[in-house]
C-alpha positions in Angstrom: -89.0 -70.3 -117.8 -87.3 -67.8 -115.7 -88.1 -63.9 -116.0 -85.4 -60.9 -116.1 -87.2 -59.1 -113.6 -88.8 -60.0 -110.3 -90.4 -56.8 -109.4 -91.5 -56.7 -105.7 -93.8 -54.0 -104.8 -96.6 -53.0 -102.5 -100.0 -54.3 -103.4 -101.6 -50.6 -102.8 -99.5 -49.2 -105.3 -100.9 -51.6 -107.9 -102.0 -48.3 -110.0 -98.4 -46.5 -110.1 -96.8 -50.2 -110.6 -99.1 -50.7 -113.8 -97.8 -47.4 -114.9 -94.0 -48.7 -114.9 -94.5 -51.8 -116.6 -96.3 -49.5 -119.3 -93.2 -47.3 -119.0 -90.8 -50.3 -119.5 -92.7 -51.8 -122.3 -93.3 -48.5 -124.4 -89.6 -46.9 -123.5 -87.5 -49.7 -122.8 -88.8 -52.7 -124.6 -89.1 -55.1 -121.6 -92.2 -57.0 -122.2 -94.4 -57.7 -119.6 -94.0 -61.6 -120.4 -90.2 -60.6 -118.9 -91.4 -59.5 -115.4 -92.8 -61.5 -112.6 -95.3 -58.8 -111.1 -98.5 -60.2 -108.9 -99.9 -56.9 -109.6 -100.2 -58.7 -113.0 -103.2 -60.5 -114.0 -102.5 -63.9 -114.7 -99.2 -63.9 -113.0 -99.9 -66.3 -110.4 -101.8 -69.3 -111.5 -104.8 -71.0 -110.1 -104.8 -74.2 -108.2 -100.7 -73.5 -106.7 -99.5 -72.5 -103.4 -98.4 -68.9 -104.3 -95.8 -68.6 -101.6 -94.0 -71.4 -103.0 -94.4 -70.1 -106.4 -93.3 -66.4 -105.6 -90.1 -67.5 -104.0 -89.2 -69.7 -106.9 -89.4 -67.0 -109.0 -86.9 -64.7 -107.1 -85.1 -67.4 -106.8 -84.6 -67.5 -110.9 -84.9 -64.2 -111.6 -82.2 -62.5 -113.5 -82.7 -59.2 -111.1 -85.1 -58.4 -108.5 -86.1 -54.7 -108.5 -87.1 -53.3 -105.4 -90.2 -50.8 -105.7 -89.8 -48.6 -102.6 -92.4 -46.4 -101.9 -93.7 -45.1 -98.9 -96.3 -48.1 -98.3 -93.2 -50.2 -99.3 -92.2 -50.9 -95.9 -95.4 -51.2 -94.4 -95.6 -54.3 -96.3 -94.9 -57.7 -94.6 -94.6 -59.6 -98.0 -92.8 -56.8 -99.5 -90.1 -56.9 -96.4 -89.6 -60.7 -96.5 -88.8 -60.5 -100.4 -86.4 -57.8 -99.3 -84.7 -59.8 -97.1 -85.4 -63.0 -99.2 -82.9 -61.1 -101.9 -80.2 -60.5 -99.5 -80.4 -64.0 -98.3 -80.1 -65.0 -101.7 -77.9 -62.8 -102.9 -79.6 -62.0 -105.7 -78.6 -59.2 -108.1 -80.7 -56.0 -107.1 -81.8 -52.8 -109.1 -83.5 -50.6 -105.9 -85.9 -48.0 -107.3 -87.1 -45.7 -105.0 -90.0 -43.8 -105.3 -90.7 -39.8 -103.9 -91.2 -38.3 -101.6 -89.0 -40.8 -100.3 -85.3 -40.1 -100.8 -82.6 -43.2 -102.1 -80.8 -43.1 -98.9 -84.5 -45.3 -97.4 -82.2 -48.1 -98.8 -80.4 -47.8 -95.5 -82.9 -49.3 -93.4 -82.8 -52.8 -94.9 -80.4 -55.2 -95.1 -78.9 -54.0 -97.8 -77.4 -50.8 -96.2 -74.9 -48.8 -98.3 -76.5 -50.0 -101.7 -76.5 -47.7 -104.4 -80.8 -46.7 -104.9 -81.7 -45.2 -108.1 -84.4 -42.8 -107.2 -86.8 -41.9 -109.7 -87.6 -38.1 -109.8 -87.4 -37.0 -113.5 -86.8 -38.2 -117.4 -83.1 -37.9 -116.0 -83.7 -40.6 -113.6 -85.0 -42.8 -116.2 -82.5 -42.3 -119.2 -79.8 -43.7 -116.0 -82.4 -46.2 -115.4 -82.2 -47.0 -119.1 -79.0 -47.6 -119.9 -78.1 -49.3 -116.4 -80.9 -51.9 -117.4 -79.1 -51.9 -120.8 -75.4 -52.6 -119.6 -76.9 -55.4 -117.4 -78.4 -57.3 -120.1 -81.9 -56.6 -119.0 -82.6 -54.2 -122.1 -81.7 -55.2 -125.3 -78.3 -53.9 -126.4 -80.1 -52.9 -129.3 -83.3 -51.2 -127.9 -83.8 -48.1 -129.6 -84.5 -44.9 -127.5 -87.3 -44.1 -129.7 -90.3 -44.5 -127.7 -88.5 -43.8 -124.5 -89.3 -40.1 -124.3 -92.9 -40.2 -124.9 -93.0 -42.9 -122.7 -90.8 -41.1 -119.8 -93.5 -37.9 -120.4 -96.6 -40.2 -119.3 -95.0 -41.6 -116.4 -92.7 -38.9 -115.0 -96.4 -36.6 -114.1 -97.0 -40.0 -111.7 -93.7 -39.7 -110.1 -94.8 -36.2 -109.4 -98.1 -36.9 -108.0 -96.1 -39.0 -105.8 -94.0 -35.9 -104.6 -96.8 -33.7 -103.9 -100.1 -35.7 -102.7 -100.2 -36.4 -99.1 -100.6 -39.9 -98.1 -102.9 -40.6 -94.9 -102.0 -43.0 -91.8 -104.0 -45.5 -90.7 -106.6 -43.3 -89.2 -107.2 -41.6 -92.2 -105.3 -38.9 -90.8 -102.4 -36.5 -92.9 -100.3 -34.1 -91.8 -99.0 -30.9 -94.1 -96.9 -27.4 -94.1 -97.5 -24.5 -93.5 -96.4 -22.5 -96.1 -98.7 -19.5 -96.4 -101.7 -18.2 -94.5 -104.5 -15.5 -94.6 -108.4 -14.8 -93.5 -111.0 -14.0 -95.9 -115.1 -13.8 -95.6 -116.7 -16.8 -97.3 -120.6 -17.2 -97.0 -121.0 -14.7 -94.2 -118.2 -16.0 -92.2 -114.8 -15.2 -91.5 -112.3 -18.2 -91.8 -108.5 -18.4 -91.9 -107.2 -20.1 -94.7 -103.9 -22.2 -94.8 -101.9 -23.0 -98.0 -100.1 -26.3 -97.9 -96.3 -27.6 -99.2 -98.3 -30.7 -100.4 -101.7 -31.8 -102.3 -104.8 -33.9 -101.7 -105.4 -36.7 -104.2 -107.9 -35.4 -107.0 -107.7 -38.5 -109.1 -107.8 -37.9 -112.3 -108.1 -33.9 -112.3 -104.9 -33.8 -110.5 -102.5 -30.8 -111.6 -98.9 -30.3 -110.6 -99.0 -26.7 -110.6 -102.2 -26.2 -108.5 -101.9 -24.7 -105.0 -104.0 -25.6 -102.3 -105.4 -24.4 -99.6 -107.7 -25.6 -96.1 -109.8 -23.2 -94.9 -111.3 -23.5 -90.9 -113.7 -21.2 -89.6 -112.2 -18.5 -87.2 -113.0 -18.4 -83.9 -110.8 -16.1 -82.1 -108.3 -19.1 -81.1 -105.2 -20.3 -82.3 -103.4 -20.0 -85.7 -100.5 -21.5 -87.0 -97.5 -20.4 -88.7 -95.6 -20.4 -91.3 -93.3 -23.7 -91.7 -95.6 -25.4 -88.8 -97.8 -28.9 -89.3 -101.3 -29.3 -89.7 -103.2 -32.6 -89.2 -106.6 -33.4 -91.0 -108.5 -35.7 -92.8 -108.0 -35.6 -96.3 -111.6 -37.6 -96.9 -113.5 -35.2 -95.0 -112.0 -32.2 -96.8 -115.0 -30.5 -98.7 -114.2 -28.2 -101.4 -115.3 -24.6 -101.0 -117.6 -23.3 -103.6 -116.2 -19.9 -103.9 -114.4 -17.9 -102.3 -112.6 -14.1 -103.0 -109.6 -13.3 -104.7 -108.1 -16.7 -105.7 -107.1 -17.2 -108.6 -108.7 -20.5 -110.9 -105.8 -22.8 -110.2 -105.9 -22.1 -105.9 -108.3 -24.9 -104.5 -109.8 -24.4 -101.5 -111.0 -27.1 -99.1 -113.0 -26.7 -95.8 -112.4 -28.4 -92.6 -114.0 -29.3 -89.4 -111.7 -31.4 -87.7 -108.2 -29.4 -88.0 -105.4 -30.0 -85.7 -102.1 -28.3 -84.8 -99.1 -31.2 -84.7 -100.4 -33.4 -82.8 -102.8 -31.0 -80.6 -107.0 -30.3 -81.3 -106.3 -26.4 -81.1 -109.7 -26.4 -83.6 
């Protein structure tokens, strides 16, 4: 039996893609039993060729939705279902996730497609009744459940904004966007508040501000709007230090770089 939705999607974003079938099920009434998702359990069977099985189901899909995040295109399997689509032409619903911006559409086949990115409960109330007008939601789906549904997921799609993502040296680079020196444990170190977030699981907070602090030794320091390159991983979080206030997390560093230069 064919499915409405063949939703392709980067195996490393299994968590965030759990979280929108949750959000289609509780807000838009798509049953999971409607989507063709390997994230899935139980979705491919035992005993078959999967390959085989995967493209028969784009095949007879009603519409394949396009996951896009930023490990989207790092994804051979994700690419070739991409262009497996356009070779197809299959009718597409490109979602695209932040910090990446709809116009990422562009560098796939499918240049000058309309992507609906996914920001806000705004973005999802289009989502809604785009899904609707095609036939994939129920013409008679209520909109009961969709906003308490849209408030559990949209906090994710933050997340997504905010938390930097690490290449594949375990590396990430943030901004500048605020720096000072302070005295922690008998030593002076200058501290650098970032644009963007480490990943604190599940005591993650949108409106928390943090900062990397490196010990200063009378050498270089960036500025304001300028990149710094570190590993997230190795980041240890400072005990305590003066005058910040409870939601300013503070994380030492060793190994701190400037761009793409060891200044540190």
């Amino acid at each position: 039996m064919s499915k409405k939705i063949f939703l392709s999607h980067a195996a490393v974003d299994k968590n965030l893609v759990l979280a929108f079938l949750r959000f289609l099920k509780d807000g838009l009434g798509i049953d999971e039993n409607d989507v063709f998702c390997t994230s899935l359990s139980g979705t491919l069977p035992t005993g078959l060729e999967f390959i085989p099985y995967i493209k028969k189901n784009l095949e007879d899909c009603e519409k394949v939705v396009f996951f896009i995040t930023e490990s989207y295109f790092k994804s051979p399997f994700c690419l070739a279902e991409l262009g497996a689509a356009w070779a197809l032409n299959q009718n597409i619903y490109p979602i695209v996730v932040p910090p990446l911006s709809a116009t990422e559409i562009n560098r796939t086949p499918w240049l000058g497609t309309q992507a609906r990115p996914l920001c806000n409960q705004h973005d999802l109330a289009v989502m809604f009744e785009e899904l609707k007008r095609d036939g994939i939601v129920n013409p008679s789906q209520p909109i009961t459940g969709f906003t308490s549904a849209a408030n559990e997921f949209v906090p994710m799609l933050k997340k997504c904004a905010r938390v930097l993502k690490t290449d594949s040296e375990g590396y990430a680079i943030a901004t500048v966007v605020e720096r000072n020196r302070v005295w922690h444990c008998g030593a002076e170190y200058v501290i650098y508040r970032m644009k963007e977030q480490l990943d604190l699981g599940c005591n993650y907070n949108e409106n928390d501000v943090h900062w990397l602090a490196h010990k200063w030794t009378y050498g270089w320091m960036l500025e304001l709007n300028e990149k710094l390159k570190f590993k997230p991983a190795d980041a240890k979080p400072a005990n305590y230090i003066a005058n910040c206030d409870e939601n300013e997390k503070i994380f030492i560093v060793l190994d701190l770089w400037a761009a793409d230069t060891k200044f540190f």
